[in-house]
N, C-alpha and C positions, 0 to 999 in steps of 0.2 A: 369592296372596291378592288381590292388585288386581286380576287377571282374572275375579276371584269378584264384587267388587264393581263391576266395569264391565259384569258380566254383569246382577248387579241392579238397577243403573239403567237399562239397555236395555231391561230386562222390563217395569220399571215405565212409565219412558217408552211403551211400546209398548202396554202397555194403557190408560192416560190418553189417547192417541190413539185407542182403539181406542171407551173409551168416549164422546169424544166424535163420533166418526163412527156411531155409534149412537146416542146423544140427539139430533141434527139429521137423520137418519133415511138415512142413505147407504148402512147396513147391513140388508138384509132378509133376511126368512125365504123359504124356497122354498116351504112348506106355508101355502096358501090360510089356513087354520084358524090354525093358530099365527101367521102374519102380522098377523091382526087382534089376537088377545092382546099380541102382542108392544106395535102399536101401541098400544094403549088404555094399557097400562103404561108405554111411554116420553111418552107425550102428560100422562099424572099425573105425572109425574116432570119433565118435559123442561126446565122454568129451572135447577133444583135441578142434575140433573145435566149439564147442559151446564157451569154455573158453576164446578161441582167437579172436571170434566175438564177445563177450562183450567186451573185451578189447577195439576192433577196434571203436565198437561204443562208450563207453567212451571216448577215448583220442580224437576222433575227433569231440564228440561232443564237449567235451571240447575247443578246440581249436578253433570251432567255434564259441562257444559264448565269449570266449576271444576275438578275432577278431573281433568281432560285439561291444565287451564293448569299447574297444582301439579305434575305431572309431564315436563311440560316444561321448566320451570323446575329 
């Protein structure tokens, strides 16, 4: 059961990274046409979610290395 949930804070951790490597624009489309969608949508978006991916990364790295000390201990 603890591998369960150190699986889901990796997950989570890794998409909180993930989105914010795409709100700061690091992440691109290959297709000409959806690139520019893509952008137009993260440029409307881009305080918002940039703010709310650092968050996500915070709190869950947090909790992961909570999790790691608790069992160390």
């Amino acid at each position: 059961m603890e591998a369960l949930t150190y699986v889901y804070e990796i997950v989570f951790l890794g998409i909180g990274i993930y989105m914010f490597l795409y709100s700061t624009g690091r992440i691109k489309a290959k297709d000409p046409a959806r690139a520019a969608e893509i952008e137009k949508f993260r440029k409307s978006l881009n305080p918002w979610l940039t703010i709310l991916s650092v968050v996500m990364i915070v709190l869950f790295a947090l909790n992961l290395i909570l999790h790691i000390s608790q069992n160390l201990n």
